[in-house]
N, C-alpha and C positions, 0 to 999 in steps of 0.2 A: 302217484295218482291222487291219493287225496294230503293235506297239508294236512301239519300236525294238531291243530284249531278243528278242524274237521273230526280226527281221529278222536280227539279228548271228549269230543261232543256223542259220536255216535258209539264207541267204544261201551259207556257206561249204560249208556237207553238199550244198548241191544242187551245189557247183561241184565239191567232192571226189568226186561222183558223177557227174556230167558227165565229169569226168576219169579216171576208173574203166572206163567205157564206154569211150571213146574209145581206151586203152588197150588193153582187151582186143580190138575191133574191128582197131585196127593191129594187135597179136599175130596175129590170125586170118590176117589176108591178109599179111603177110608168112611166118608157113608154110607159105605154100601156093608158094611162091619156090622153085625150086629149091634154088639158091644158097642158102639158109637152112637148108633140109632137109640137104641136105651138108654145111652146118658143125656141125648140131645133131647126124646123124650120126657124123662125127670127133669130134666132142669126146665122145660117149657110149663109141663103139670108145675111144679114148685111157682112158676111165674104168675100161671094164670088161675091154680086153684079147681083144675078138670084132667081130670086122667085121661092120657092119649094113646089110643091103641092105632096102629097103621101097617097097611103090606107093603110099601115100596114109598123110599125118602129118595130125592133128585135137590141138586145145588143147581140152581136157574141165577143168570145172568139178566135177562130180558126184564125191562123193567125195574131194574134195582135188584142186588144181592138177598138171594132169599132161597129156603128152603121149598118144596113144591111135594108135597104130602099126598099120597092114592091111596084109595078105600080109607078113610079116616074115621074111628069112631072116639067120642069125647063123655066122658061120665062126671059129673061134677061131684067135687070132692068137700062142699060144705054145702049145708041148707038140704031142700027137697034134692033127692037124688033126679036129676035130670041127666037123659040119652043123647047125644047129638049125633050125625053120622052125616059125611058126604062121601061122594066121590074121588074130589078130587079138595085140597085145597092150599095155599101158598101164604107162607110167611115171609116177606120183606122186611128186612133188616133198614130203618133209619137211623143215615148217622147225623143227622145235620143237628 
């Protein structure tokens, strides 16, 4: 049915995309870990210098790889203590 040129071609895209999924499925559910959420937290406060409190972390595709953050509130961790709080709000990861 298909030659063996064919086979060597699609063989490995279907497994790199097997692999793709299965990836992104672990990423899901492991955010949803506490313990994950607080690391990804600390090391974001460590980045930017503002303590981050949130009720619900999502891994979004749409628009570039990024975390998408509900009820967020943000406390700044140098200078005048300043409050920040939204709703909703998303971090996109740039790699270029």
């Amino acid at each position: 049915m298909f030659s063996k040129k064919t086979k060597l071609v699609i063989l490995p895209a279907f497994v790199l995309f097997l692999l793709f999924i299965s990836s992104v499925l672990l990423l899901n559910e492991l955010i949803h870990k506490p313990s994950v959420q607080r690391y990804l937290l600390e090391q974001l406060s460590r980045a930017v210098n503002f303590e981050f409190h949130t009720r619900k972390m999502e891994i979004t595709f749409w628009g570039g790889i990024g975390i998408t953050l509900h009820d967020i509130e943000a406390r700044s961790l140098v200078g005048p203590e300043r409050t920040l709080s939204a709703p909703k709000a998303r971090i996109t990861f740039d790699v270029s």
